[in-house]
N, C-alpha and C positions, 0 to 999 in steps of 0.2 A: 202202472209199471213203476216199482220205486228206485230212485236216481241213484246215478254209481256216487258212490263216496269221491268227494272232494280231494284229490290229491294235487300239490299247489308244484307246478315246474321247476324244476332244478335248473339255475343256470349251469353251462359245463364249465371248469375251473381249467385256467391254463395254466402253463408254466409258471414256477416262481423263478424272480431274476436267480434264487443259486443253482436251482436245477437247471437253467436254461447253460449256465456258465458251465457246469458238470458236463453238458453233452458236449460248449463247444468244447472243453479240453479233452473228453473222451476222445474225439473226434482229430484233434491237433496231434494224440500221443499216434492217433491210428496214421496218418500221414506220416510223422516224422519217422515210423515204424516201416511205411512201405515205400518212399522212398528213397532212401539206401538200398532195398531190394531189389526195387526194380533198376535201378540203376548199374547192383551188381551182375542180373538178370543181361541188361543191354551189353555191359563191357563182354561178360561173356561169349554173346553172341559176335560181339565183334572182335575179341579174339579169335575163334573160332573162325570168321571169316577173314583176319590176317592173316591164321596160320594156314588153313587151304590157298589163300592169294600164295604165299610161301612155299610151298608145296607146289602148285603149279609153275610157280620160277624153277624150281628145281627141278624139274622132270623133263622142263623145256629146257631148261638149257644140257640134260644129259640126252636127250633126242637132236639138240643141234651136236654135242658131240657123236652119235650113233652115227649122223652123217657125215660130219666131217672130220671125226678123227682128232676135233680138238672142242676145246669149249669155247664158246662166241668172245670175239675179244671185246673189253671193255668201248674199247674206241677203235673206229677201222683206220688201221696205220699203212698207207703203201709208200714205204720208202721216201723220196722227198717230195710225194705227193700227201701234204695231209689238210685234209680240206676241213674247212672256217668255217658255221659249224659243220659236223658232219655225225656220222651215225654211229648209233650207239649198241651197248648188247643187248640191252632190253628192245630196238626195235631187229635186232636180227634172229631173237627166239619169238617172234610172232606170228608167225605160222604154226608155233607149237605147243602156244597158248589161248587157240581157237579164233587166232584175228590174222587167218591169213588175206582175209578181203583185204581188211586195212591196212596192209604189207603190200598186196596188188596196187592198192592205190596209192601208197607213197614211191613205189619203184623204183627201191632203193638201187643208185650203181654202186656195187661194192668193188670193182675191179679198175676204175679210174683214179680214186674212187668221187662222188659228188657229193653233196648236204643237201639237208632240207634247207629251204627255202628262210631266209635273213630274216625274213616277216612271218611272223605266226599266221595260219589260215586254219580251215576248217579243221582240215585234214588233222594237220600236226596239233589241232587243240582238242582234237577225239578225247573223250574221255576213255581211259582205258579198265576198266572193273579189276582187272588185276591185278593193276600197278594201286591201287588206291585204298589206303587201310581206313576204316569205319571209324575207329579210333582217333584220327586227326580232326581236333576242335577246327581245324581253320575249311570250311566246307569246299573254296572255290576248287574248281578244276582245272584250272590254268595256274598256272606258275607262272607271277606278275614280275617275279625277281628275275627270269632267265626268257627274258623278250614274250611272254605270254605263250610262251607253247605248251602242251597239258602236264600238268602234274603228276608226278608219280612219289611215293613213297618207300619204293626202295632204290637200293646204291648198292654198288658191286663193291667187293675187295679187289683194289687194283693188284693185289699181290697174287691172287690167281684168275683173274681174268685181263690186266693188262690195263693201259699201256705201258712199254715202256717209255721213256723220256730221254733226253741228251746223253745224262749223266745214269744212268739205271737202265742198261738194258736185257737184266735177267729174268725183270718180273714183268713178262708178255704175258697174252692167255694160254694157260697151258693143256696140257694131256692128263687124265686122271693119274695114269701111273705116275708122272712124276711130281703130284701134292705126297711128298717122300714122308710127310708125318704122317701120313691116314687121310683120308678123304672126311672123315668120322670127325677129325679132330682140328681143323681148317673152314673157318667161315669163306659163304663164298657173296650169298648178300643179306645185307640186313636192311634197317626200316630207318627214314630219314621225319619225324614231323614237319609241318610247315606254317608251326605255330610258334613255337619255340625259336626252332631257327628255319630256315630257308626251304625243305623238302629235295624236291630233284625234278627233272623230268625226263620222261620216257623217249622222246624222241632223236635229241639230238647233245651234242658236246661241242663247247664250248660256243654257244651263243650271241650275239654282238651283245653291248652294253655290260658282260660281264668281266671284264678285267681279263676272259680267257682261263679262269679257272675251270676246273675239272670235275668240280663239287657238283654239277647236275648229273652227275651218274656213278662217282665214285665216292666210297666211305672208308675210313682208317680210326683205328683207335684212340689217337692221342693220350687223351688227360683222361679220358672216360666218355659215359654217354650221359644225356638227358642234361646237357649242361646249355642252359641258354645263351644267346646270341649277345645280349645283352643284359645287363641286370635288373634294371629299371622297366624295360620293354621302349616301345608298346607291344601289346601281342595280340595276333600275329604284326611281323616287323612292318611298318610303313612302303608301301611300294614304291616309294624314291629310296630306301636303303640300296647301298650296293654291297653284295652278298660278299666282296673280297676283301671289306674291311674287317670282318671276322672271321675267324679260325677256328668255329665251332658250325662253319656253313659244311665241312666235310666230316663234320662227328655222323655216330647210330642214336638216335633217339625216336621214342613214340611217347604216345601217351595212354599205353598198357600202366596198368597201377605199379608202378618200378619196378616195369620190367620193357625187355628190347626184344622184336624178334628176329630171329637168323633164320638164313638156310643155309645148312652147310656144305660143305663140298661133293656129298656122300646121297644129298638133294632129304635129309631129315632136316626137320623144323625142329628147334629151340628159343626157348624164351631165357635171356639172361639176366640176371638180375641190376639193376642199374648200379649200382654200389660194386658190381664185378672190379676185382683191385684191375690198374691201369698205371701206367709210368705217368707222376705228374710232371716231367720232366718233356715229355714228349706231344708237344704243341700237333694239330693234329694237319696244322698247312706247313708244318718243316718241308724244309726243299727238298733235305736225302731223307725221301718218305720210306725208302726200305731199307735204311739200316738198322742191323740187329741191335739191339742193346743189352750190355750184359748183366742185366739185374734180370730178376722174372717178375713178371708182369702178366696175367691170364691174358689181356685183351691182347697183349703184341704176342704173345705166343698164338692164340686163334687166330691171328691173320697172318702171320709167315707159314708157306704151305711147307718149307724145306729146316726150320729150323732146327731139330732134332728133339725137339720140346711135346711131349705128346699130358695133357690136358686131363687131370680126372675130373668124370663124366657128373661128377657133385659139381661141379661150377654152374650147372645148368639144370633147367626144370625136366 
């Protein structure tokens, strides 16, 4: 039988160092290419899940008005009973934003009326899914700046849900008919980060250890929004900061790509651009927080429900 032909093994050849360098940069352009996408892919989605959080504030708080003929007030005021802390509108639309357990179990008195409890506990550190936007880099759920009770991400306009105070007693929580600019054209709440600066929380107003400020459940205009706490940081703030040495603890901020979100009076969601002009004149812990000022300004025009100033709908997305 005559023998096959000699053919002598090939070794297999591997990469040369330029082609090895070619795929990793192939490989680096392909990363640096997906993610920005995927990133814009996430914001999106948690957009989207701000703005439904937004939307269900607004539906609940037009269901607490179906019942009572008013919208939930910012803070429960009874006459010269006003209790230290004490409760808030984000927990008085909670049965209408599928957490009426959790309303069962705080038990709130509204007609003495009484507060949660001086010391944060379970209860009041609930996380609540729809007070909390996706969006805020600072993960925790408890708000360390307002005695540990759970965090939330939005803040009411005290100009139509109230309180009023000493010296201010026209801007209560009111009656749709009389937000006398349009419902349409009247923020009622928007988004607070608590990375930036301080957030808010869902449960209660005015908390021990905070100077008594009003910033864990209301927001005002000022100078503008997405203005940090600080300039330097650190971020999120140090949990020994005390939130009343800043005046940017009651601004609108997130961290939507420069933008804020609202609900407005009318319970529609918008995103407004963080650059939206604002009175720089108008500090946003001024004491007479609702006086009008006679320049035009968009942001103090969207928070006075009465001031004759009605808003084109270009200011917003």
């Amino acid at each position: 039988m005559p023998r096959a032909p000699f053919r002598p093994t090939r070794t297999p050849r591997g990469f040369t160092l330029i082609e090895l360098l070619v795929v990793i940069a192939i490989i680096a352009i392909l990363i640096a290419l997906l993610v920005p996408a995927v990133q814009k892919v996430r914001e999106a989605a948690a957009r989207t899940q701000c703005s439904n959080n937004l939307k269900q504030i607004g539906l609940g708080c037009h269901a607490y008005h179906d019942a009572n003929q008013i919208l939930p007030p910012g803070y429960v005021i009874k006459s010269t009973n006003t209790p230290s802390p004490g409760w808030i509108w984000s927990v008085l639309i909670l049965p209408y934003v599928e957490q009426a357990a959790l309303y069962q179990t705080l038990n709130p008195n509204l007609v003495t009326p009484n507060g949660p409890p001086n010391t944060a506990n379970a209860t009041t550190q609930t996380p609540v899914p729809v007070y909390l936007c996706p969006s805020d880099p600072n993960a925790n759920t408890i708000n360390v700046w307002y005695a540990n009770h759970g965090k939330s991400n939005y803040v009411c306009s005290r100009a139509v849900l109230g309180p009023h105070d000493d010296t201010v007693t026209k801007y209560k929580n009111k009656k749709l008919r009389e937000i006398t600019d349009g419902t349409s054209n009247t923020i009622m709440v928007g988004e607070r980060d608590s990375y930036r600066t301080f957030g808010g929380i869902w449960v209660a107003a005015r908390p021990p250890g905070t100077n008594q400020t009003t910033a864990c459940f209301e927001g005002r205009p000022g100078q503008g929004m997405n203005k940090p706490y600080k300039q330097n940081g650190p971020f999120p703030p140090a949990a020994s900061e005390d939130v009343f040495n800043y005046a940017q603890r009651l601004e609108w901020s997130s961290y939507h790509a420069n933008l804020v979100g609202f609900c407005f009076a009318d319970g529609s969601v918008h995103f407004l651009q963080q650059g939206t002009d604002a009175d720089p004149a108008d500090t946003w812990d001024n004491s007479n927080w609702a006086t009008r000022p006679s320049t035009t300004y968009t942001m103090q025009y969207l928070f006075w429900p009465d001031d004759g100033r009605v808003i084109n709908a270009n200011a917003w997305e």
